[in-house]
C-alpha beads as a LAMMPS data file, in Angstrom:
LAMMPS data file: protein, C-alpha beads

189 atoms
188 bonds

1 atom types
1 bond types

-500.0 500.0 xlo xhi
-500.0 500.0 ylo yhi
-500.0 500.0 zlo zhi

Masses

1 110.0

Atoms # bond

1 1 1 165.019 159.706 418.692
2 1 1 164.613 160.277 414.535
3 1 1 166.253 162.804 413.464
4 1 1 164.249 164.932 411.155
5 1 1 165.808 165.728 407.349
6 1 1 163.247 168.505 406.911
7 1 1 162.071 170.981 409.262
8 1 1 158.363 172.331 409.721
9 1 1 159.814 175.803 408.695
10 1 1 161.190 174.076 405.464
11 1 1 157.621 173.063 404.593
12 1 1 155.808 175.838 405.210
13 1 1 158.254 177.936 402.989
14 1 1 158.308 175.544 400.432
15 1 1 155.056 173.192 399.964
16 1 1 151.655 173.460 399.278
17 1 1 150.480 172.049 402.830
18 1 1 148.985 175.433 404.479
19 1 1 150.658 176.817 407.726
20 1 1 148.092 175.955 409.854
21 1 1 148.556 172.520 409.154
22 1 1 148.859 170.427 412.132
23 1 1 153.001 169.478 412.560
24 1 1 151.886 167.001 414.824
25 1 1 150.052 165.087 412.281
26 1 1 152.581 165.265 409.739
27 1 1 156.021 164.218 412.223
28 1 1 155.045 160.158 412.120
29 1 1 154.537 160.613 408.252
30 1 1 157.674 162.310 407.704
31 1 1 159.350 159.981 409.958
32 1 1 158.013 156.821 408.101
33 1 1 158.866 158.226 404.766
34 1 1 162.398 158.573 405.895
35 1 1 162.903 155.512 406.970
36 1 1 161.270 153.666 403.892
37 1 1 161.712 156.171 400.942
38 1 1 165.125 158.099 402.335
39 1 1 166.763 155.059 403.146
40 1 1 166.393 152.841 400.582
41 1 1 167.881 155.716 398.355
42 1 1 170.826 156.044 400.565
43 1 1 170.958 152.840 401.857
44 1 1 171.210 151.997 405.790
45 1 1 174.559 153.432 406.631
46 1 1 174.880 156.832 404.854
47 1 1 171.169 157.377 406.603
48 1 1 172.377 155.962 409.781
49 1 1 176.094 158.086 409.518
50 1 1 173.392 161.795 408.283
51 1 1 170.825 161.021 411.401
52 1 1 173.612 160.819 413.620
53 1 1 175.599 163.917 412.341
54 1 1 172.065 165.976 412.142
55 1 1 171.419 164.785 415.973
56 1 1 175.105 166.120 417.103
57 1 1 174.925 168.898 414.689
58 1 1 177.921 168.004 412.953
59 1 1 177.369 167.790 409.697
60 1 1 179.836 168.642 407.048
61 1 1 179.461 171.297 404.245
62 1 1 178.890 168.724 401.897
63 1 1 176.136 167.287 403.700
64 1 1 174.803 170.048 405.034
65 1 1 174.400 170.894 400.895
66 1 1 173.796 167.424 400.455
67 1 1 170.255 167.374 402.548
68 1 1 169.687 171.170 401.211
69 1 1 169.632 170.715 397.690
70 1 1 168.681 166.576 397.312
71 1 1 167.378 165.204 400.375
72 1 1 164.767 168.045 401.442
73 1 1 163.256 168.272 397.868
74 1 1 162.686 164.894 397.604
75 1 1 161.028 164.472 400.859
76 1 1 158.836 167.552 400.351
77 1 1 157.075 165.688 397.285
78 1 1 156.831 162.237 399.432
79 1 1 155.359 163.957 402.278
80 1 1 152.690 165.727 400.283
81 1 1 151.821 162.204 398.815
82 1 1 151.170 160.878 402.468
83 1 1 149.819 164.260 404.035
84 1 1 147.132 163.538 400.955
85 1 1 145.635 160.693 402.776
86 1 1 146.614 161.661 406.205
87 1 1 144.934 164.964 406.683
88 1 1 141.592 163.729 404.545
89 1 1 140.866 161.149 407.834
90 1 1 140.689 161.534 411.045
91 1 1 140.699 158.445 413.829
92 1 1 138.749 159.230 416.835
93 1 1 136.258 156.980 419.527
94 1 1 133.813 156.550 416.822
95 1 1 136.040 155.447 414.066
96 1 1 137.642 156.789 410.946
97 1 1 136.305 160.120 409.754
98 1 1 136.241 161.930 406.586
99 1 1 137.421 165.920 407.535
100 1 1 135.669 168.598 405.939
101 1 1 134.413 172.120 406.550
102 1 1 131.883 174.828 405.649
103 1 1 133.043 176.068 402.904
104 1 1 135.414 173.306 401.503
105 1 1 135.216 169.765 400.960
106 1 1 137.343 166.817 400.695
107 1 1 138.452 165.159 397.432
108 1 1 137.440 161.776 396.182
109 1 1 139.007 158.766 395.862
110 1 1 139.777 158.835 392.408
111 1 1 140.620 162.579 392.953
112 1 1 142.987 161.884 395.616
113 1 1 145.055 158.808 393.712
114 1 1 145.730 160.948 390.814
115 1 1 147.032 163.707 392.859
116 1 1 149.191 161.154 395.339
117 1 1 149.874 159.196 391.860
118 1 1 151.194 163.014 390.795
119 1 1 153.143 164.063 393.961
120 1 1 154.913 160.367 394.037
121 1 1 156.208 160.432 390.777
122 1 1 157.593 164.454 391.575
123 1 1 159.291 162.614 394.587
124 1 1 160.698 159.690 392.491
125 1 1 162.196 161.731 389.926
126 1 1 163.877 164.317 392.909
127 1 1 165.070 160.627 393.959
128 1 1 166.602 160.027 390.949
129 1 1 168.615 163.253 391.005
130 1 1 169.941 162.685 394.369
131 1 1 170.693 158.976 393.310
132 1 1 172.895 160.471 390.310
133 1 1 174.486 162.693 392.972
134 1 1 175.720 160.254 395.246
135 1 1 176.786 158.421 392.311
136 1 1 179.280 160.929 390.647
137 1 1 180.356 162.141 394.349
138 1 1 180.232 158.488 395.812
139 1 1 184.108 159.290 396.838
140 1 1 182.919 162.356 398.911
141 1 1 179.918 159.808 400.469
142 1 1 182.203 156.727 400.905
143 1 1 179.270 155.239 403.148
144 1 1 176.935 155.215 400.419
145 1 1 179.013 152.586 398.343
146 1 1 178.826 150.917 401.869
147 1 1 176.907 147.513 402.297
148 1 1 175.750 145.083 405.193
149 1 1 173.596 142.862 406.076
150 1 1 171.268 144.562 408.336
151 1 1 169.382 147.010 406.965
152 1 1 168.541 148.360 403.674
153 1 1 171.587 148.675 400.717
154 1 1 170.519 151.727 398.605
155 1 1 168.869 151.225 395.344
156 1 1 170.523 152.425 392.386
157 1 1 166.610 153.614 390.355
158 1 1 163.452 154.942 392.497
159 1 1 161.100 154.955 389.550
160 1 1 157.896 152.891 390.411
161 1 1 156.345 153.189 387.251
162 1 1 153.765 150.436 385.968
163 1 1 154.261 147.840 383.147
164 1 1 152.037 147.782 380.447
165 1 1 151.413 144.518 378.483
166 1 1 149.293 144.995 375.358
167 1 1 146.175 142.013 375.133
168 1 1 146.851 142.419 371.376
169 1 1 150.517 140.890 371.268
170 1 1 151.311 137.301 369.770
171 1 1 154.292 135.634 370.160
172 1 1 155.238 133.559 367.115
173 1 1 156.959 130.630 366.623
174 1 1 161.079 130.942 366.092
175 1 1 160.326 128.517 363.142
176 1 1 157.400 128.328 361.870
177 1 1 155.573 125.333 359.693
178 1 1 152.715 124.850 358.025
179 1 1 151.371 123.554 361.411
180 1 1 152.672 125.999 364.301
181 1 1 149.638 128.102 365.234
182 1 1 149.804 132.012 366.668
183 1 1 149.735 131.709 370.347
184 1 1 149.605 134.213 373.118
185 1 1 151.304 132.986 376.338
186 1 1 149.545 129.247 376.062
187 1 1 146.341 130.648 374.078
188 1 1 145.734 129.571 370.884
189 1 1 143.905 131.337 367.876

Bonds

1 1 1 2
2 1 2 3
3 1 3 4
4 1 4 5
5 1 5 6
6 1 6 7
7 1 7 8
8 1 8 9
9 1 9 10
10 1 10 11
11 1 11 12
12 1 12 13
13 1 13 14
14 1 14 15
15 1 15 16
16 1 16 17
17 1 17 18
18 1 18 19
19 1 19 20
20 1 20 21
21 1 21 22
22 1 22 23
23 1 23 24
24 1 24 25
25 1 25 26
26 1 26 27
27 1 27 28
28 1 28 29
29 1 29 30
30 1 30 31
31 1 31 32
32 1 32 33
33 1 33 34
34 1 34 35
35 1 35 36
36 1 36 37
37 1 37 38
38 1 38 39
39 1 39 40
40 1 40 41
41 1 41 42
42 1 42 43
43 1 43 44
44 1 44 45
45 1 45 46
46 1 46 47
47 1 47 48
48 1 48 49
49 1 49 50
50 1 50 51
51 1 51 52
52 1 52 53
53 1 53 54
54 1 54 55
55 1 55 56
56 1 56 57
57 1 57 58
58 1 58 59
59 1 59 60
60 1 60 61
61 1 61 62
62 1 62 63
63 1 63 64
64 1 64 65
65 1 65 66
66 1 66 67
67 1 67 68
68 1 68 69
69 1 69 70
70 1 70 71
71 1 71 72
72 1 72 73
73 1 73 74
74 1 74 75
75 1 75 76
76 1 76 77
77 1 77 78
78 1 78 79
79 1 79 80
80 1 80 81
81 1 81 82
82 1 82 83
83 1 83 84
84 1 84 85
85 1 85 86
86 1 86 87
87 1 87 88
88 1 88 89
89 1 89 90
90 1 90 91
91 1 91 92
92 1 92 93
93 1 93 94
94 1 94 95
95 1 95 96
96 1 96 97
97 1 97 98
98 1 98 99
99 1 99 100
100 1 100 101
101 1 101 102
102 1 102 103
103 1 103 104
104 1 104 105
105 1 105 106
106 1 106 107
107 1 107 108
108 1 108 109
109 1 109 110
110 1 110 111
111 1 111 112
112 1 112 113
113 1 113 114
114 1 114 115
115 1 115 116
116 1 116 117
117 1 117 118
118 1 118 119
119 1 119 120
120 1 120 121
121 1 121 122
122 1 122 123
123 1 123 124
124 1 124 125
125 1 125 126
126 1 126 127
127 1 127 128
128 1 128 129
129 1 129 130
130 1 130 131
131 1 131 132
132 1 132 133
133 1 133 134
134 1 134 135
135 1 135 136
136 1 136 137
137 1 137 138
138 1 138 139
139 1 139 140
140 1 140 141
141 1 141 142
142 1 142 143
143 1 143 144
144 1 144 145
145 1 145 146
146 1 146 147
147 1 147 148
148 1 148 149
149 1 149 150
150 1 150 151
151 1 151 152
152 1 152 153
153 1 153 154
154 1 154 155
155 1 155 156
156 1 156 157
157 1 157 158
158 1 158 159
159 1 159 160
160 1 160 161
161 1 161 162
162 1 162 163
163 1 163 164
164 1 164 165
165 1 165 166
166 1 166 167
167 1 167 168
168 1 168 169
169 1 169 170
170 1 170 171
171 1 171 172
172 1 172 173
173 1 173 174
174 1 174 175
175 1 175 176
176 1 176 177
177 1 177 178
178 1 178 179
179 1 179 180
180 1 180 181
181 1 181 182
182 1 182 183
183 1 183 184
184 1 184 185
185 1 185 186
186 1 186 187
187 1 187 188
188 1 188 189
């Protein structure tokens, strides 16, 4: 069984998703963004070793602040990125179906990826503090600094953003001559 990080009471205190949200529509979410989002930030054992110690309740005061002030905050912001797409549709018999209501409707497309673009990057930079954590108190997390080969090792940056390449930029020659022409990555002007 997955231990959960976060609890339902956590995120109805604490998010934007509304308390009569359904938990049971959110638990396989939260449990899939733990295991790819969580773990590549703490890598497989230190996830492994907190799941464990959550399970038994045996966690230490460290972790216990560990998961209070890093882990939860960071998963709040991932699971409002999912919820975003997960409580617009609904599967049933006849197929995938767009939820709405009297006197609300559901967001676009376009709508939704900015707001899911908005909530990811929230969640990567929470990420980032709890990678800079770990880092400065790797001695009090030895298993973080732990690798293997099965698994996931943790990832030292959790920022996803884009790369931008301007069409504008020319490379030019080291040495130029008379001849040597501008070129831009095997075009030539």
């Amino acid at each position: 069984m997955d231990a959960l990080f976060i609890s339902q009471q956590y995120l109805k205190d604490k998010s934007l998703i509304n308390d009569n949200t359904d938990w049971e529509l959110l638990q396989p979410s939260i449990i899939m963004i733990q295991d790819l989002y969580l773990q590549q930030v703490l890598g497989t054992p230190l996830f492994e070793d907190l799941q464990d110690k959550i399970t038994a309740n045996t966690l230490s005061v460290d972790e216990t602040n560990l998961i209070k002030k890093y882990i939860q905050k960071m998963l709040h912001w991932y699971i409002l990125m999912e919820a975003t797409t997960i409580l617009k549709y609904r599967y049933t018999n006849k197929g995938v179906m767009v939820k709405s209501s009297e006197n609300s409707q559901p967001i676009s497309e376009s709508e939704m990826k900015v707001v899911k673009d908005e909530w990811r990057s929230i969640g990567e930079r929470y990420a980032e503090l709890l990678t800079k954590y770990l880092i400065k108190y790797s001695s009090t997390f030895p298993l973080y600094n732990t690798y293997n080969s099965e698994g996931m090792n943790r990832s030292l940056t959790n920022l996803s953003t884009g790369i931008f390449i301007n069409d504008d930029y020319i490379i030019r020659k080291v040495n130029p001559s008379d001849n040597d022409q501008l070129t831009d990555f095997g075009w030539t002007y």
